[in-house]
C-alpha positions in Angstrom: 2.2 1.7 32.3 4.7 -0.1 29.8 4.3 3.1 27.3 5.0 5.6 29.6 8.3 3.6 30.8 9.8 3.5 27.8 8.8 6.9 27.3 10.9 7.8 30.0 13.8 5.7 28.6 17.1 7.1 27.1 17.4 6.7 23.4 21.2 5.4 22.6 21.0 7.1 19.3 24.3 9.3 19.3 22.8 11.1 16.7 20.0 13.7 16.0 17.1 11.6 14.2 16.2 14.7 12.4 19.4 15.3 10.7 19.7 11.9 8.9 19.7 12.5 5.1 20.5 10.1 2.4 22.1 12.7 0.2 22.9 10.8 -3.3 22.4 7.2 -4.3 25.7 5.6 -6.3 25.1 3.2 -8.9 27.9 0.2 -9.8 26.7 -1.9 -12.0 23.3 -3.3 -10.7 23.8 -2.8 -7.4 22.8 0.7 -5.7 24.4 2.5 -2.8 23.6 5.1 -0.5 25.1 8.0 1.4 24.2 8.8 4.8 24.8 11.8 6.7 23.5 12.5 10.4 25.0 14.9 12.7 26.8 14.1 16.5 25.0 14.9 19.5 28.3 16.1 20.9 28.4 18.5 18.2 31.9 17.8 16.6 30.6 16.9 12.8 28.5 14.1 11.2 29.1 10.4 10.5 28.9 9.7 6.9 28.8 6.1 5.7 27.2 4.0 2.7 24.7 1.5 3.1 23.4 -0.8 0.6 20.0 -2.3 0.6 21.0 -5.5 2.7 22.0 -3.1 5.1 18.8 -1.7 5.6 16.8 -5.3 5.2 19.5 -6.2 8.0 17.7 -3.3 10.1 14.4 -3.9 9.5 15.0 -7.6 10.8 16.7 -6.2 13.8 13.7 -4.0 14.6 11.5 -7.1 14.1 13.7 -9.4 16.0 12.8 -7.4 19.6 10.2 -10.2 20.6 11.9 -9.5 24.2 10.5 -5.7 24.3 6.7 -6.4 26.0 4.1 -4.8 23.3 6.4 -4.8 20.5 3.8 -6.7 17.9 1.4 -3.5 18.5 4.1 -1.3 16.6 3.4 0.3 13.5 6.5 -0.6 11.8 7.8 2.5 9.2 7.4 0.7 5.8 10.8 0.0 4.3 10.8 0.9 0.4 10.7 -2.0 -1.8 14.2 -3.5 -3.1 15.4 -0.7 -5.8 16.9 -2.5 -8.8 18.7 -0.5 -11.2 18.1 -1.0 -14.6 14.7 -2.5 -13.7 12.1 -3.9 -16.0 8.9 -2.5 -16.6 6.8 -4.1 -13.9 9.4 -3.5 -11.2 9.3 0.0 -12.2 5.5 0.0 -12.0 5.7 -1.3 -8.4 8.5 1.4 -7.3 6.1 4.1 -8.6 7.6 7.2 -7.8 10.5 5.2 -5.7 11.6 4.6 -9.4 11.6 8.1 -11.1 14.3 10.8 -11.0 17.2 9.5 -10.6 16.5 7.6 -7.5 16.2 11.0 -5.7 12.8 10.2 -4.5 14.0 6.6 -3.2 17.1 8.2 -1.4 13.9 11.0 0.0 12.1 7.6 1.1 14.9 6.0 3.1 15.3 9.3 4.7 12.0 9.3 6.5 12.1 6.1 6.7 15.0 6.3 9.3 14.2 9.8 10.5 11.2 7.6 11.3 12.7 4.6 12.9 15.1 7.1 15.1 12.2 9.3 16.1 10.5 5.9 17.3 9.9 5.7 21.1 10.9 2.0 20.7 12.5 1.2 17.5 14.7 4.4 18.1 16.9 2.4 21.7 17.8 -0.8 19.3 21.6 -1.1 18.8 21.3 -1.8 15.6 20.3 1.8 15.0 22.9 3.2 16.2 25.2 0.6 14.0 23.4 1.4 11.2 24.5 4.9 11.2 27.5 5.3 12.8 29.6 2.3 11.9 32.5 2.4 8.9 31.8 -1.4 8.2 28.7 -2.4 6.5 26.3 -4.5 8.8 24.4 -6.0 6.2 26.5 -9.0 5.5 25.6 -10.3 8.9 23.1 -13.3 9.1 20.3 -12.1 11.2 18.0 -14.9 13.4 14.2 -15.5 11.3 11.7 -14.4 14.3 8.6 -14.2 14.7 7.8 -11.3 11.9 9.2 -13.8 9.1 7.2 -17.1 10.7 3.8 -15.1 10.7 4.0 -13.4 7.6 5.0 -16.8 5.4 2.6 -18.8 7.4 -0.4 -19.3 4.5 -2.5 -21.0 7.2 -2.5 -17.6 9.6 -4.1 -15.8 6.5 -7.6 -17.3 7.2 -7.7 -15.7 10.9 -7.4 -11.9 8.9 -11.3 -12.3 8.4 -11.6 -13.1 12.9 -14.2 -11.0 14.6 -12.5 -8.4 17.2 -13.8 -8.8 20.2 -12.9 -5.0 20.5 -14.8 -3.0 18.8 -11.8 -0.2 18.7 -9.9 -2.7 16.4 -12.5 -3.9 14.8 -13.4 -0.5 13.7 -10.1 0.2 12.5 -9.7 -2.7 10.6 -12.7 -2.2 8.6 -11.4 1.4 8.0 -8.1 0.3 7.2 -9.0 -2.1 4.2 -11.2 0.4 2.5 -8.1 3.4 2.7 -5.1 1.0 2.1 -7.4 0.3 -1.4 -7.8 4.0 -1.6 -4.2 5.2 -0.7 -3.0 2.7 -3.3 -5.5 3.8 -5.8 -4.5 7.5 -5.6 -1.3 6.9 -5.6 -0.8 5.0 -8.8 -3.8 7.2 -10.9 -0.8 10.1 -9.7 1.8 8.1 -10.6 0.1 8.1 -14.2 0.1 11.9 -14.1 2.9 12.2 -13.6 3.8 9.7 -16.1 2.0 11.6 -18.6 3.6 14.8 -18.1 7.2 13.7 -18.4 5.8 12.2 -22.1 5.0 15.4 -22.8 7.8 17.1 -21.9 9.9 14.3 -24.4 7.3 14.9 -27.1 7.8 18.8 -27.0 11.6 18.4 -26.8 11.3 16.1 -30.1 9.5 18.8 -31.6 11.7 21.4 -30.7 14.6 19.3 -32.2 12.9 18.9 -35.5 12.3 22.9 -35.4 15.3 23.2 -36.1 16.1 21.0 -38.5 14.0 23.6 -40.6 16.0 26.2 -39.9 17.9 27.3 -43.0 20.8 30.1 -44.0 20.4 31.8 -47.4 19.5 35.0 -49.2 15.9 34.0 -50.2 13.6 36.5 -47.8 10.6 34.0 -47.8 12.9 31.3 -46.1 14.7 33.5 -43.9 11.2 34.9 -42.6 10.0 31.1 -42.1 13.6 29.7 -40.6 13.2 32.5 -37.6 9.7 31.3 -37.2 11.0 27.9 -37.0 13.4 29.0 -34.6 11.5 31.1 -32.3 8.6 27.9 -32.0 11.8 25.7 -31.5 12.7 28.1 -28.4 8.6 27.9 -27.5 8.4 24.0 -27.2 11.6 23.7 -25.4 10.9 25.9 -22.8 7.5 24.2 -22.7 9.0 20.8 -22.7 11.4 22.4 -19.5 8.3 23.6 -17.9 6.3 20.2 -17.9 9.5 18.5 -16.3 9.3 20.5 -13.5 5.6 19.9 -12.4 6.7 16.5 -13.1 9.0 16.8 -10.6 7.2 19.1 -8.6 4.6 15.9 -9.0 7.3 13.3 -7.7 9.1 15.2 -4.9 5.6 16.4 -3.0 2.3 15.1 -3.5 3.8 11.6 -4.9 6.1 11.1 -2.2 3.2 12.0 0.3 0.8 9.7 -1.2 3.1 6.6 -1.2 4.1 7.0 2.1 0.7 6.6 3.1 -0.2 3.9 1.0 2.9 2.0 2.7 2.0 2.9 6.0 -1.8 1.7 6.0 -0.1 -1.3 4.9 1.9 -1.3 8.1 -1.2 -0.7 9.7 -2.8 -3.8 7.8 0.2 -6.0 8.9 0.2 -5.0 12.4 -3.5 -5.4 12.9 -2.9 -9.2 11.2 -0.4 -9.7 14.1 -2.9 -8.8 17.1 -5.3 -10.8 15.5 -3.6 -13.5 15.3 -2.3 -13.0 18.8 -6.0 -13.0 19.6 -7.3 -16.1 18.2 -4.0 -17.7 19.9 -5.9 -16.4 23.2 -9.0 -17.7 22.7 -7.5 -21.4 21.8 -5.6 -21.2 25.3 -8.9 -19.9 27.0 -10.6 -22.8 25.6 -8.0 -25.5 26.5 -7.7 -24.2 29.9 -10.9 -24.7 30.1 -11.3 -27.8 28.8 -8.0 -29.2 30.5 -8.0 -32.0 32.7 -6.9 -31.6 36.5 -3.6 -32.9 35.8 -3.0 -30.3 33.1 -5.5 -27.7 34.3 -2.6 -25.2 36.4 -0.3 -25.9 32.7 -3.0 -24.2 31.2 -4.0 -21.7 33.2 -0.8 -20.5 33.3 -0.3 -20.6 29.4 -3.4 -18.8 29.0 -2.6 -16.4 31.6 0.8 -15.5 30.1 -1.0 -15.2 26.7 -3.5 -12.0 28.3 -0.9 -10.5 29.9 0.9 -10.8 26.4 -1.9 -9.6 24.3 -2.7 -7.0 26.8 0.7 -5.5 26.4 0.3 -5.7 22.3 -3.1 -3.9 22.6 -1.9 -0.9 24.5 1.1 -0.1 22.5 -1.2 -0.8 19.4 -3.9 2.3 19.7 -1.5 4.2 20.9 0.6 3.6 17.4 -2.8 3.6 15.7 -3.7 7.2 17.1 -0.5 8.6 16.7 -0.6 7.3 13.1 -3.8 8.6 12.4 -3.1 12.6 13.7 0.5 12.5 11.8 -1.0 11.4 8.7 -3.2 14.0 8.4 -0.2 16.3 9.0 2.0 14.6 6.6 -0.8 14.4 3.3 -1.1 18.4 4.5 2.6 19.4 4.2 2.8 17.5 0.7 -0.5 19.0 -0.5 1.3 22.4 0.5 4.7 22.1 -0.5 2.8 20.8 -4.3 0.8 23.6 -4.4 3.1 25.9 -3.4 6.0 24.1 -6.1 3.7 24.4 -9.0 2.5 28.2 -7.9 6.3 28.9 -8.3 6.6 27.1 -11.6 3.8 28.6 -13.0 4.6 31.9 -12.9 8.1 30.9 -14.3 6.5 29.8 -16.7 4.2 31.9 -17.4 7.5 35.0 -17.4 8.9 33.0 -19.7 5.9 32.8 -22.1 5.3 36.3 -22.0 8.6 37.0 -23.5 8.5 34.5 -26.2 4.8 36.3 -26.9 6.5 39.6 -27.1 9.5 38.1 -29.6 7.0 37.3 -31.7 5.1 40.4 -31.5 8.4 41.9 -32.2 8.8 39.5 -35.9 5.6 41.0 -37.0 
């Protein structure tokens, strides 16, 4: 079986997949870039280079640009993060979501899977331009990379009508039903976190204004009346900054778990979605050479066969790697939206009872004034 033989195949990866971290992300200007550490298989230290964003569009069009490698339209491709722009506008923010917040620390988080992903890939992982990508001093992105067939499908408006085909398999048929209701879902969640998140870092700015104005009521002075009120003032003062410190860390706790869980999933049933579109496409490209090779006259009639031949053997190939990427999806997303859910829960535990030591002593402070 093709899966099994590249299986077997050596990865040319001179790295370990798990080790790639994109530590910090450097801002000059308007233009954003990133630090990449992985460590040697030989064990004698770690490559460290910086890669902007055309270098990792010049990846992603390397990955697509296998059309060589039998199967290769059934991949689930790991969802690149959308273009970061710094000093971005409102509705680019919006469309980041948590991509956008903190500093770019969750981005830098998201190109980290993403290539952790793309290394641990029994395909994607034996491209060159991998190993390029993470090894090389020079920057690859400046490099013109060939349109292929991932660019012609995806611009094509005409293709768009064959999304609605009937599967002939009712495996894929299945899943694209289930695919279009979660992707809505996945998105939906998402962005209604997003706002929670949202809403707690206002908070957090509302208290710290309050706290600031506190303290513009703090006076000195030898009237007892205003002394008594100016250490009230400056006790609440302590109380709404430490809340206002408090709500920034779920907020983060928010951004670095849970949200980064949830838009990873959104992105990948959108991967899903577009490799689905491919093989249905592929499909309807079958059943147009089944029906000229059909129709053909004798003089064309071995053309045709042939054509429509090559096209089952083709779509054969796509339809085995894709339910195998299709179950391996499913069981590792179950995983991943688990390990967020935990690490959130077990974030916000930890801030909580911070919190909640902290509280306690301003409580017995004030017990204290009385």
């Amino acid at each position: 079986m093709m899966q099994e033989e590249v299986n077997e195949a050596t990865s040319v990866l001179s790295v370990y997949g798990h080790t790639i971290k994109v530590t910090e992300a450097l801002q000059d200007g308007d233009t954003l870039t990133f630090i990449i550490v992985s460590q040697k298989l030989s064990g004698t230290g770690e490559y460290h280079v910086d890669r902007t964003y055309d270098d990792f569009e010049w990846l992603q069009q390397h990955l697509y640009a296998q059309e060589d490698v039998p199967g290769i339209q059934g991949v689930i491709f790991p969802p690149l993060p959308m273009r970061p722009q710094a000093n971005a506008s409102a509705k680019v923010m919006k469309q980041l979501g948590f991509l956008g917040l903190g500093e770019w620390q969750p981005y830098c988080k998201a190109l980290e899977t993403f290539l952790r992903q793309v290394a641990a890939h029994c395909i994607l992982s034996k491209n060159k331009a991998m190993e390029v990508f993470l090894t090389s001093i020079d920057p690859p992105g400046r490099q013109k990379v060939k349109r292929n067939i991932f660019n012609r499908l995806s611009q094509a408006v005409g293709e768009l009508r064959k999304e609605g085909h009937k599967d002939v398999d009712e495996f894929f048929q299945t899943e694209r039903d289930h695919n279009l209701v979660l992707t809505g879902h996945a998105r939906t969640a998402a962005e209604k976190f997003l706002d929670v998140a949202l809403t707690e870092q206002k908070i957090a700015v509302a208290c710290g204004h309050f706290a600031a104005a506190l303290q513009i009521c703090v006076e000195n002075g030898d009237d007892p009346e205003k002394r008594a009120f100016s250490r009230v003032c400056a006790k609440l003062s302590e109380v709404f900054d430490s809340i206002k410190k408090n709500m920034m860390s779920v907020a983060v706790n928010d951004m670095n778990t849970l949200g980064l869980g949830l838009d990873l999933d959104w992105r990948y049933q959108e991967a899903e979605r577009e490799m689905l579109f491919r093989r249905t496409c592929k499909l309807v490209e079958l059943e147009n050479a089944r029906k000229n090779a059909e129709r053909a006259k004798p003089v064309k009639k071995s053309a045709m066969e042939e054509v429509k031949k090559a096209a089952e053997g083709e779509f054969e190939q796509i339809c085995k790697v894709a339910k195998q990427e299709i179950v391996k999806l499913n069981q590792e997303r179950v995983g991943t939206v688990q390990k967020s859910l935990t690490q959130w829960c077990e974030q916000q535990l930890q801030t909580a009872k911070e919190g909640a030591d902290i509280f306690n002593q301003h409580l017995q402070a004030f017990k204290a004034m009385a």
